[in-house]
PDB file of N, CA, C and O in Angstrom:
ATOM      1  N   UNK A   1      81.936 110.954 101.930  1.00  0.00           N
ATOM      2  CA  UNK A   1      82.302 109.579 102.238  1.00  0.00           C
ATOM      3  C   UNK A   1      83.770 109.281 101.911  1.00  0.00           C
ATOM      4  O   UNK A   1      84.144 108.108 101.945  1.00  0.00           O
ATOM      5  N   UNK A   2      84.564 110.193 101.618  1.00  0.00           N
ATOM      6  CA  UNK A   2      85.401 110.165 101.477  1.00  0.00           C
ATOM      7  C   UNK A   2      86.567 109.272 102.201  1.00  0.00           C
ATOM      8  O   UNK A   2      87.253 108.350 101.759  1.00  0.00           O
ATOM      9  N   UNK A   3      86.514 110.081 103.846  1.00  0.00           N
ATOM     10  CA  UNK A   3      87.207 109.656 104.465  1.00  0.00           C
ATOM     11  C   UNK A   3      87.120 108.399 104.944  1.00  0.00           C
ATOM     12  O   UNK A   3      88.138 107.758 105.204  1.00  0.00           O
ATOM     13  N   UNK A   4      85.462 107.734 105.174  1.00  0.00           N
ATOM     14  CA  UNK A   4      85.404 106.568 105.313  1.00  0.00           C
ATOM     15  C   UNK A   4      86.198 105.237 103.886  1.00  0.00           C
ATOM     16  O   UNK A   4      86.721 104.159 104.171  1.00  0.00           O
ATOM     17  N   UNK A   5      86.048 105.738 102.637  1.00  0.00           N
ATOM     18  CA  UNK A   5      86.642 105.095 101.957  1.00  0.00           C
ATOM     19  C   UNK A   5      87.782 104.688 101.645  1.00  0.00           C
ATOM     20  O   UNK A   5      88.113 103.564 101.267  1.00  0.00           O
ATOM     21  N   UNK A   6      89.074 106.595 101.965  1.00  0.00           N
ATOM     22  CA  UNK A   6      90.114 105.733 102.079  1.00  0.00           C
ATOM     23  C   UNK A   6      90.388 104.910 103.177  1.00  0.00           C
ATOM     24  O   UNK A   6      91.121 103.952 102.931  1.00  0.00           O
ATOM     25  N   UNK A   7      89.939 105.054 104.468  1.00  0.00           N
ATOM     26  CA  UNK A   7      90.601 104.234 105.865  1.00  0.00           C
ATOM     27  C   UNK A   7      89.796 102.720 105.194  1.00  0.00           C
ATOM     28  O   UNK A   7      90.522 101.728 105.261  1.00  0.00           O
ATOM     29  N   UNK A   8      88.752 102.550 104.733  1.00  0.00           N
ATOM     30  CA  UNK A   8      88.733 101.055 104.237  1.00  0.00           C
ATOM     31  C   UNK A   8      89.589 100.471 103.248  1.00  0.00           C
ATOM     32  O   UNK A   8      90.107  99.355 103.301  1.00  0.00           O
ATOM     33  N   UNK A   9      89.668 101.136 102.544  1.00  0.00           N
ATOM     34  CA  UNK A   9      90.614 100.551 101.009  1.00  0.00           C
ATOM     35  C   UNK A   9      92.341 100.551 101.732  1.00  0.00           C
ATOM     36  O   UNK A   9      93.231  99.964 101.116  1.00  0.00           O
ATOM     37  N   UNK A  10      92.634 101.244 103.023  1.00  0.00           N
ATOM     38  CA  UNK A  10      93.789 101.010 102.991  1.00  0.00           C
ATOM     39  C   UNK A  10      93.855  99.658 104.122  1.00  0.00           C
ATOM     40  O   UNK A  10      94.770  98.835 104.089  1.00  0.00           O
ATOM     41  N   UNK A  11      92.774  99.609 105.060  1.00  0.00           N
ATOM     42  CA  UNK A  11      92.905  98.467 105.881  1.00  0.00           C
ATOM     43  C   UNK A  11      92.530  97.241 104.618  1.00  0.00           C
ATOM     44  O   UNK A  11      92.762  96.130 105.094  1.00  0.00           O
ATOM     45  N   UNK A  12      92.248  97.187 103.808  1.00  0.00           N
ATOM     46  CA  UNK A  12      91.722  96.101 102.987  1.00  0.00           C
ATOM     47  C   UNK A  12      93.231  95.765 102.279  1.00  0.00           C
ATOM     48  O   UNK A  12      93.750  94.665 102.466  1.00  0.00           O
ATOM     49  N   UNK A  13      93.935  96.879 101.391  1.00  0.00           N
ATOM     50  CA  UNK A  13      95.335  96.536 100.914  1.00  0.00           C
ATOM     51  C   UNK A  13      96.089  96.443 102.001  1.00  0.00           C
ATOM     52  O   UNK A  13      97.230  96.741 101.649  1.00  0.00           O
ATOM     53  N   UNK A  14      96.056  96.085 103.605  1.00  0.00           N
ATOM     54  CA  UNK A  14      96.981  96.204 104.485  1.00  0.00           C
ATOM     55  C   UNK A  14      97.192  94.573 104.624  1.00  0.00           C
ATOM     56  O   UNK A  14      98.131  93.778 104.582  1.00  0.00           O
ATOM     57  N   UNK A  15      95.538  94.541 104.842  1.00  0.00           N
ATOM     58  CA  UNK A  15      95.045  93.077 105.109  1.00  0.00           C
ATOM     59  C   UNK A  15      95.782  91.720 103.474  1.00  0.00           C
ATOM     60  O   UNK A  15      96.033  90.522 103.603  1.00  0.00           O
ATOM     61  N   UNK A  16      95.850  92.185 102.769  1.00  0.00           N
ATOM     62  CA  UNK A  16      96.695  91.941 101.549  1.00  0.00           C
ATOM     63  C   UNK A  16      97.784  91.947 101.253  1.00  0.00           C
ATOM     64  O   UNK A  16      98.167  91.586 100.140  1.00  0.00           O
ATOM     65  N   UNK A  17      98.747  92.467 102.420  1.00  0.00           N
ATOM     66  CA  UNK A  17      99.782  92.918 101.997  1.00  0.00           C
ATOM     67  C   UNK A  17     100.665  93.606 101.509  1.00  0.00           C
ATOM     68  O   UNK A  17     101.887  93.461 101.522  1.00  0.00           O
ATOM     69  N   UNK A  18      99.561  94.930 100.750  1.00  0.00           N
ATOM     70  CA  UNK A  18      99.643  95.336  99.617  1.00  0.00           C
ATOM     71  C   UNK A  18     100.327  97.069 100.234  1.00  0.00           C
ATOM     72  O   UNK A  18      99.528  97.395 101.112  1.00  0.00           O
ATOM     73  N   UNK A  19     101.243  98.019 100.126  1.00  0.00           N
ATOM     74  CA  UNK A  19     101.475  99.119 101.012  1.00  0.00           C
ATOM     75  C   UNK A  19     100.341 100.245 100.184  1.00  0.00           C
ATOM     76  O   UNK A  19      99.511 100.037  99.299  1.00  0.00           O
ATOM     77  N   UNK A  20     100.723 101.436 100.888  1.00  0.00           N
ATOM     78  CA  UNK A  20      99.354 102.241 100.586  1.00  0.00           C
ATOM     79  C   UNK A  20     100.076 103.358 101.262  1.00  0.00           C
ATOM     80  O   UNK A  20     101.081 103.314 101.972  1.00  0.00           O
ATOM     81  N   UNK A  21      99.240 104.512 100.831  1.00  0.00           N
ATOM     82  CA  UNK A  21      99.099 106.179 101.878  1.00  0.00           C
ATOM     83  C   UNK A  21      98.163 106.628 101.248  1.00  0.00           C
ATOM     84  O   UNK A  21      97.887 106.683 100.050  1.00  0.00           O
ATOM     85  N   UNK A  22      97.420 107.131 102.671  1.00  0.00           N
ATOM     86  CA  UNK A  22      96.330 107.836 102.537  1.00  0.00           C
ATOM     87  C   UNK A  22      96.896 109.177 102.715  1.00  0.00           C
ATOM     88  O   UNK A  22      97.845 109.520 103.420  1.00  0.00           O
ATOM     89  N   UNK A  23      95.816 110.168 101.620  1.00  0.00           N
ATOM     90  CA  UNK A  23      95.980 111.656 101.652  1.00  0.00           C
ATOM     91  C   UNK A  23      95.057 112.635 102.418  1.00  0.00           C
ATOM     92  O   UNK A  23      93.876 112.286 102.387  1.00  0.00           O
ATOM     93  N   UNK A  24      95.258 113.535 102.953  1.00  0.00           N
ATOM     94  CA  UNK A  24      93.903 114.031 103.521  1.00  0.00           C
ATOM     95  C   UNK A  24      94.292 115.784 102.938  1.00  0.00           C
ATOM     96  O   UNK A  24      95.290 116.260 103.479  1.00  0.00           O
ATOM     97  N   UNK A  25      93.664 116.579 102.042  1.00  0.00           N
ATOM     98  CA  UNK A  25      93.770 117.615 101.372  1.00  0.00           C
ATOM     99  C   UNK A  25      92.609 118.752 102.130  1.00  0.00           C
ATOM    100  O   UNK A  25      91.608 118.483 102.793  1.00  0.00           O
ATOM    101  N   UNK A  26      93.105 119.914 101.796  1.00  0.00           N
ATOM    102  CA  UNK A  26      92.268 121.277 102.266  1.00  0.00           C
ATOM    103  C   UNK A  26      92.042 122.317 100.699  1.00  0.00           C
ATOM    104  O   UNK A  26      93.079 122.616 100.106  1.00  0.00           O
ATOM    105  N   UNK A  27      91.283 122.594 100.371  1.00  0.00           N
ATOM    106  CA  UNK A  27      91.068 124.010  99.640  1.00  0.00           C
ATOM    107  C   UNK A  27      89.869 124.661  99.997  1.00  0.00           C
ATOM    108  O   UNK A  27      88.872 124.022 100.335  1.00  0.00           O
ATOM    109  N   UNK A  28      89.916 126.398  99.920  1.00  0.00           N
ATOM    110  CA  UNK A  28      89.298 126.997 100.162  1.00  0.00           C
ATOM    111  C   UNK A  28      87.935 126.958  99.134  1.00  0.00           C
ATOM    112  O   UNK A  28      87.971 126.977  97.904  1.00  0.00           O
ATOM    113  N   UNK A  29      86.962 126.911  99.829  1.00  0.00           N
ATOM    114  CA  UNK A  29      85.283 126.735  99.475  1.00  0.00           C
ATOM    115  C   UNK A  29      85.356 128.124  98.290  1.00  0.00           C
ATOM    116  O   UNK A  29      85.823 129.245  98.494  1.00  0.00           O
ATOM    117  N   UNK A  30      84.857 127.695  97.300  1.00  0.00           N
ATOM    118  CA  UNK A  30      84.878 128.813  96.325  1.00  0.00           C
ATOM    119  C   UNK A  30      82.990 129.327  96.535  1.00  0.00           C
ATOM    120  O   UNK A  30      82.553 130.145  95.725  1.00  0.00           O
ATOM    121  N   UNK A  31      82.542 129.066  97.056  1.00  0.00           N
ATOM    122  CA  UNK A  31      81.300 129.899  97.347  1.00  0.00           C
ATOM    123  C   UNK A  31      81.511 130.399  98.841  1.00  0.00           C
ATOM    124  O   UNK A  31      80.808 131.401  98.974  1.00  0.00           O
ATOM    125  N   UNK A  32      82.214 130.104 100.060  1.00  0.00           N
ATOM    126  CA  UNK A  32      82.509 130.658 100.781  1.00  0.00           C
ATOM    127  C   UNK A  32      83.577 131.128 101.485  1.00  0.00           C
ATOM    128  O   UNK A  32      83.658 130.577 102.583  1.00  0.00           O
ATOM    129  N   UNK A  33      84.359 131.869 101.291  1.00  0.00           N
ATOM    130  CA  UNK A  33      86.031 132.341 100.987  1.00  0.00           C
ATOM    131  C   UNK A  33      86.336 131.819 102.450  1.00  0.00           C
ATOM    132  O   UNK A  33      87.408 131.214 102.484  1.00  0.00           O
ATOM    133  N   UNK A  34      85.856 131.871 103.346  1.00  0.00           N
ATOM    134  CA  UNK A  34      86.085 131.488 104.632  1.00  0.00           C
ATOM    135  C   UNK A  34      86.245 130.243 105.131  1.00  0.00           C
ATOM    136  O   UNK A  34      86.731 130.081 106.250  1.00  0.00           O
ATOM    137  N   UNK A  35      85.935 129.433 104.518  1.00  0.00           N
ATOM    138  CA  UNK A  35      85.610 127.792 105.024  1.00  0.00           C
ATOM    139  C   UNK A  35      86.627 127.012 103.987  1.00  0.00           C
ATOM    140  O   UNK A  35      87.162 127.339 102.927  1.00  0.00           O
ATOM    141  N   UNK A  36      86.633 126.103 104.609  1.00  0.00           N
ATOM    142  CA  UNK A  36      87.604 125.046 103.904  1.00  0.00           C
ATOM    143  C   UNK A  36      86.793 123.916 103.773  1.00  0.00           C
ATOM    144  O   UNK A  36      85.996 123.556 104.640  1.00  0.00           O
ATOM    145  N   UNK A  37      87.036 123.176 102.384  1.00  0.00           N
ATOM    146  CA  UNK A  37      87.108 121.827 101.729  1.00  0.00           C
ATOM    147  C   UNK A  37      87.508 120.850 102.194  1.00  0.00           C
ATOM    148  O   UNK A  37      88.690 121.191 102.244  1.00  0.00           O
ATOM    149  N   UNK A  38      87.497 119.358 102.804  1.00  0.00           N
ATOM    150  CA  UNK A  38      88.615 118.573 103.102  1.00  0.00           C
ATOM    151  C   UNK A  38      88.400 117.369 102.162  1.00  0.00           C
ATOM    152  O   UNK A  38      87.283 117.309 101.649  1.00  0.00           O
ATOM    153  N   UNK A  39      88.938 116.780 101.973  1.00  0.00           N
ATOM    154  CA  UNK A  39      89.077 115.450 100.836  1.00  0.00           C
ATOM    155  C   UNK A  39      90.445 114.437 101.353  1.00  0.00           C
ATOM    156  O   UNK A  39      91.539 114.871 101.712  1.00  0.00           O
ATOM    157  N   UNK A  40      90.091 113.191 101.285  1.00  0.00           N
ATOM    158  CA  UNK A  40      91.197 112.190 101.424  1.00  0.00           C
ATOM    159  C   UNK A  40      90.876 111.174 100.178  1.00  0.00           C
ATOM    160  O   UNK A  40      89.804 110.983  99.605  1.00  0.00           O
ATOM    161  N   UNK A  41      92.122 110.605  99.957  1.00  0.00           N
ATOM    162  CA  UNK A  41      92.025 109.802  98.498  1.00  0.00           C
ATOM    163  C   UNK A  41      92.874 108.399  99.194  1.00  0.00           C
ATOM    164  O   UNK A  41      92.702 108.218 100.400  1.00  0.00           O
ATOM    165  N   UNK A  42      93.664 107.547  98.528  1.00  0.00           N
ATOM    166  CA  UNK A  42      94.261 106.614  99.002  1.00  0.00           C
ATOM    167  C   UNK A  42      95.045 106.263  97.723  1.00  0.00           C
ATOM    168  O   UNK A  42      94.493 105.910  96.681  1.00  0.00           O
ATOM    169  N   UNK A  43      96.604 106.408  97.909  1.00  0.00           N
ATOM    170  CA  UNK A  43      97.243 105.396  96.490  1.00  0.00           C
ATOM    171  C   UNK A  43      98.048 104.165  97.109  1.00  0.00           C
ATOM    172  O   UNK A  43      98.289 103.901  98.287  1.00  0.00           O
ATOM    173  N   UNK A  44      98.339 103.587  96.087  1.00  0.00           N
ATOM    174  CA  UNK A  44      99.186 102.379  96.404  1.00  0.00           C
ATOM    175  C   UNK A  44      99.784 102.940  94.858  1.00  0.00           C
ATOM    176  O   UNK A  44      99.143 103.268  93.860  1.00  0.00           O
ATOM    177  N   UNK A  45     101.135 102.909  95.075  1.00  0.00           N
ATOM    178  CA  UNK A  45     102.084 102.682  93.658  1.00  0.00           C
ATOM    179  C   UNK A  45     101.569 103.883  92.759  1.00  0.00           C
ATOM    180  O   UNK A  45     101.005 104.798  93.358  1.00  0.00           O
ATOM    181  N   UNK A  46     101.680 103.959  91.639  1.00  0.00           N
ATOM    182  CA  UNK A  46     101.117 105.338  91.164  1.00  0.00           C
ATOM    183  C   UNK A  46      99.415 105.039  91.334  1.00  0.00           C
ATOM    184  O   UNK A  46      98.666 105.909  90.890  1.00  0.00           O
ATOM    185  N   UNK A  47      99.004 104.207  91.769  1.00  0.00           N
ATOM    186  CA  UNK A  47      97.112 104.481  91.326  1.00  0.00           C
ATOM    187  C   UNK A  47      97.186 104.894  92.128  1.00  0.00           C
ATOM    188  O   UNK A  47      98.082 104.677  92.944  1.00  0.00           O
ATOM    189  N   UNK A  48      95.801 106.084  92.317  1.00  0.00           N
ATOM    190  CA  UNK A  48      94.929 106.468  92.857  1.00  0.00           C
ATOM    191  C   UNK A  48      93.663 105.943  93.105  1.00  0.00           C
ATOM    192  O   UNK A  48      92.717 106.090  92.332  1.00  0.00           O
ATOM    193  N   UNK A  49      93.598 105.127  94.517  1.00  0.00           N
ATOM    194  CA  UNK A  49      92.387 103.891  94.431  1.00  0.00           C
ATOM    195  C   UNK A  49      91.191 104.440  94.503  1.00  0.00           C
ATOM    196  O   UNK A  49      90.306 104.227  93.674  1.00  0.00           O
ATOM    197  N   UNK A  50      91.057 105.312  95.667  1.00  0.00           N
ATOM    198  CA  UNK A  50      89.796 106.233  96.275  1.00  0.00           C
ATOM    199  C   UNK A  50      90.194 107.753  96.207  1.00  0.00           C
ATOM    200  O   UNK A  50      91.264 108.295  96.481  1.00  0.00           O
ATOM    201  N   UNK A  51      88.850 108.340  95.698  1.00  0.00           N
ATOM    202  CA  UNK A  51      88.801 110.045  96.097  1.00  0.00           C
ATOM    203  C   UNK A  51      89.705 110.532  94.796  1.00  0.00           C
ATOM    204  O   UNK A  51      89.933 111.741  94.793  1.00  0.00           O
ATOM    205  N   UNK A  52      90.301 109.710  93.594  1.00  0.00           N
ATOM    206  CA  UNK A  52      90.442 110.204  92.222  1.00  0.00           C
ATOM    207  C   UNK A  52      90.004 111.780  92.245  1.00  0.00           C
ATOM    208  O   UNK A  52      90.586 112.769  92.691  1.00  0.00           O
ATOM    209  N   UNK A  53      88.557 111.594  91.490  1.00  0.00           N
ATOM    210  CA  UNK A  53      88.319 112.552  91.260  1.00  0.00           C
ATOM    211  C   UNK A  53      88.259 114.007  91.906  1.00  0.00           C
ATOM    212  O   UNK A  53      87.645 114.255  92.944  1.00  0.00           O
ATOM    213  N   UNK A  54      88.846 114.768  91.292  1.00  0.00           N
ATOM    214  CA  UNK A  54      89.336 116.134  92.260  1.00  0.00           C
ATOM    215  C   UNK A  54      90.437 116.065  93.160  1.00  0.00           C
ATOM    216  O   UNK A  54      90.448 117.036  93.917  1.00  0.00           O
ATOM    217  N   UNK A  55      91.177 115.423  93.305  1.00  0.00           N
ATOM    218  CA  UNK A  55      91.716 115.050  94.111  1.00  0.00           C
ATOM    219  C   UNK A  55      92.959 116.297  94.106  1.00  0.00           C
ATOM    220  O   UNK A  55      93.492 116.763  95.113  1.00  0.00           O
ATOM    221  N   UNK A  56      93.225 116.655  92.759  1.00  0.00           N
ATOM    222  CA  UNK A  56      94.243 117.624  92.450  1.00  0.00           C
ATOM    223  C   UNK A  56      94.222 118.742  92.924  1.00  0.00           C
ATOM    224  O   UNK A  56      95.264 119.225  93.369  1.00  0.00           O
ATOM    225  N   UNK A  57      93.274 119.297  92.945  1.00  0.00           N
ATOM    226  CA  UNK A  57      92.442 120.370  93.373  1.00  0.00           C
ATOM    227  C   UNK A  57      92.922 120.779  94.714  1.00  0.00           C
ATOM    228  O   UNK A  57      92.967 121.976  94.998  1.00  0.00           O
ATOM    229  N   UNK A  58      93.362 119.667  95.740  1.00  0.00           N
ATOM    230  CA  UNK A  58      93.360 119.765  97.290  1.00  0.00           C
ATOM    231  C   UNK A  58      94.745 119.829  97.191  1.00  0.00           C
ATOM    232  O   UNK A  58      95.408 119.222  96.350  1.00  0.00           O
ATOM    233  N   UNK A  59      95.382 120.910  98.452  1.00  0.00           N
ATOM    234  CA  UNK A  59      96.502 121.115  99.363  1.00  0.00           C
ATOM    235  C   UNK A  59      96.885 119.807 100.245  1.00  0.00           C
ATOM    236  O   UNK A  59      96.478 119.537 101.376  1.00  0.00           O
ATOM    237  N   UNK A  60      97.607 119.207  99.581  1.00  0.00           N
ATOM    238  CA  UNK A  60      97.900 117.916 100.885  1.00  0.00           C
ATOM    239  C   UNK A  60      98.514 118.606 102.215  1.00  0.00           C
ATOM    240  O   UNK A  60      99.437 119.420 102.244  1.00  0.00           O
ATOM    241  N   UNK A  61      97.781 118.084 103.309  1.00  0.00           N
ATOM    242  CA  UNK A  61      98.454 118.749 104.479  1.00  0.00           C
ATOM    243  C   UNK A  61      99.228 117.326 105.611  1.00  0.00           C
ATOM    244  O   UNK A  61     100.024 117.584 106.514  1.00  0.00           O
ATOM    245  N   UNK A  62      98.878 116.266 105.356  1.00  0.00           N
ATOM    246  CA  UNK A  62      99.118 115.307 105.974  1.00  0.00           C
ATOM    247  C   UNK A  62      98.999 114.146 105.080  1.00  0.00           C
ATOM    248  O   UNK A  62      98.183 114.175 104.159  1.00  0.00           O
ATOM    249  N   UNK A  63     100.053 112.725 105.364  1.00  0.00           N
ATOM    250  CA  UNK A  63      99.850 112.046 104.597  1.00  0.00           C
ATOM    251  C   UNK A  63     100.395 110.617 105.416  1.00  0.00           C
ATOM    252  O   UNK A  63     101.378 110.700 106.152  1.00  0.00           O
ATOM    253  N   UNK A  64      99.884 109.688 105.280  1.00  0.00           N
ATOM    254  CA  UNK A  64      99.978 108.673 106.371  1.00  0.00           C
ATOM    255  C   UNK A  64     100.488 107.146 105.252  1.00  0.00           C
ATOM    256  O   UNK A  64      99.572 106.734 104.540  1.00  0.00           O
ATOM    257  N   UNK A  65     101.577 106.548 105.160  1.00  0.00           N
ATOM    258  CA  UNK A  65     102.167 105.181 104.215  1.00  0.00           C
ATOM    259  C   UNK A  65     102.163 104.211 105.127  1.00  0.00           C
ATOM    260  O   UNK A  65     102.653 104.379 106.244  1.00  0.00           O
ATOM    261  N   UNK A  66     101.713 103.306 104.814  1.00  0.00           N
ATOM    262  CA  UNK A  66     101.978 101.965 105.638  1.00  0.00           C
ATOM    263  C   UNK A  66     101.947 100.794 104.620  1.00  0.00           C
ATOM    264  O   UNK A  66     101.372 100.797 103.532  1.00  0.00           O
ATOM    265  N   UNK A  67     102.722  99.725 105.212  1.00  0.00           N
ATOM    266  CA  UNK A  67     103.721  98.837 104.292  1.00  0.00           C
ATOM    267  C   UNK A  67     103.200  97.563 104.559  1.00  0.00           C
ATOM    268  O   UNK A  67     103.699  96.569 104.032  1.00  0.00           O
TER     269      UNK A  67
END
């Protein structure tokens, strides 16, 4: 549910005023060397609103700011 959470939390701080970027991360599946992980989080300013946890873990490959 990831991805559904950050695209809400950032239309919600958009709707606020408030700026934001969403992250969308890759790491390789440690039970299957072949497949990939994906994870998106959302910050505004240093927080990390959504997808915190683990979040470190992931390769950012794309990253989307809006003001």
């Amino acid at each position: 549910m990831c991805f559904e959470q950050a695209l809400t939390a950032a239309k919600m701080l958009k709707k606020r005023k408030l700026s934001s970027t969403i992250y969308f991360g890759v790491q390789k599946d440690a039970e299957h060397k072949t497949k990939l992980k994906a994870h998106a989080w959302v910050r505004s300013g240093e927080i990390t609103l959504t997808g915190a946890s683990g979040h470190k873990k992931f390769n950012v490959v794309a990253y989307f700011g809006q003001q």
